[in-house]
N, C-alpha and C positions, 0 to 999 in steps of 0.2 A: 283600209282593212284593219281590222282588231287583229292584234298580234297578243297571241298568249297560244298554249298547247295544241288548240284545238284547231286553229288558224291552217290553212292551206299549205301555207308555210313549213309546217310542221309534219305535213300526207306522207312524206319519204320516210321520214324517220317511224314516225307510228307503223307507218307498215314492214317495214325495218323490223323495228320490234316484236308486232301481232308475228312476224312470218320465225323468227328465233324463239320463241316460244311452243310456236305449235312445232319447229323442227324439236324441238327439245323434247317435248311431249310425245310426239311419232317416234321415236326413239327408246324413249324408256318403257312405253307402252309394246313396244318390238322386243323387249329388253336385249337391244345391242347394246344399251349403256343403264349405268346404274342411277344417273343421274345427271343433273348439268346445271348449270350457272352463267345465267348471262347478263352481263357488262352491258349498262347503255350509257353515252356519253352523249354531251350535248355543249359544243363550244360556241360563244355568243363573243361577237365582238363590234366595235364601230369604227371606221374608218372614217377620214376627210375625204369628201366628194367636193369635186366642183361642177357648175353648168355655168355655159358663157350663152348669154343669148344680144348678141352686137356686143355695145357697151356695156352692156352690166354684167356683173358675175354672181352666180348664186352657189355657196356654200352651204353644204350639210353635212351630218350625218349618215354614211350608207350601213346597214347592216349587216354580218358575214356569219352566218348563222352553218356551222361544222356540226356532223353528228358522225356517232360511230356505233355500232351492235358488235358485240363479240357473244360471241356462243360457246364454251369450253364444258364439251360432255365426256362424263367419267365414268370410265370405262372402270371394272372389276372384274378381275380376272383372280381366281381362287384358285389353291390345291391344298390338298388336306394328305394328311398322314399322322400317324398315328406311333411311338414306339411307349411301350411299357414291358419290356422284358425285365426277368430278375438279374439284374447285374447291379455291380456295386459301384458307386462315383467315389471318386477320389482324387488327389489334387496331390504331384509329386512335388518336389522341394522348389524345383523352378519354375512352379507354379503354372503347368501343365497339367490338364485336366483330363482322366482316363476312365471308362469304365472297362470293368472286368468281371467275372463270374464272382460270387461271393463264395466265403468257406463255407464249406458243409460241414459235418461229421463225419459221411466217410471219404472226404479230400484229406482231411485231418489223420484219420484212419490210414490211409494211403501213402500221409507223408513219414509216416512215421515206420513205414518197413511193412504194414499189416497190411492183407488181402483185405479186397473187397471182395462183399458177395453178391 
């Protein structure tokens, strides 16, 4: 058998992936999530094999071919608000930061002993 992607070898992991996709897809398409990212890993390694057959011994290379799919959908979750009042920012000596009404004319007016009308 030809070993390369396409290979039998390979049917778990491809459908692995075809299946993390399209959940990935079903999902945003629902918008329970805003998006998603999916991780595919594929570990390749060769071990020592032996076969005895009576006297002789036959040595190879066995293959151990690991895969992994992660799927990590993000989620967005929003709140909005909004302040634009007229108050004044300001920053006290210990470098605490305060809003407060601004002066007017007639707070000025007021402070100073005069009625307001």
């Amino acid at each position: 058998m030809e070993l390369n992607i396409n290979s039998p070898v390979f049917a778990e992991f491809m459908e692995n992936l075809n299946l993390a996709v399209l959940k990935c897809l079903t999902e945003i398409l629902a918008e329970n999530f805003s998006g998603g990212e999916i991780n595919a890993k594929i570990i390749i390694e060769a071990e020592n094999a032996c076969e005895v057959f009576g006297d002789e011994q036959y040595n190879y290379k066995k293959p151990t071919i690991d895969h992994k799919v992660i799927v990590t959908l993000k989620k967005r979750e929003e709140a909005k608000g909004y302040f634009n009042e007229k108050m004044e920012l300001f920053q006290d000596d210990a470098g605490v930061f305060f809003i407060v009404k601004p002066k007017t004319a007639q707070m000025e007016f007021q402070e100073n002993g005069g009625e307001s009308t």
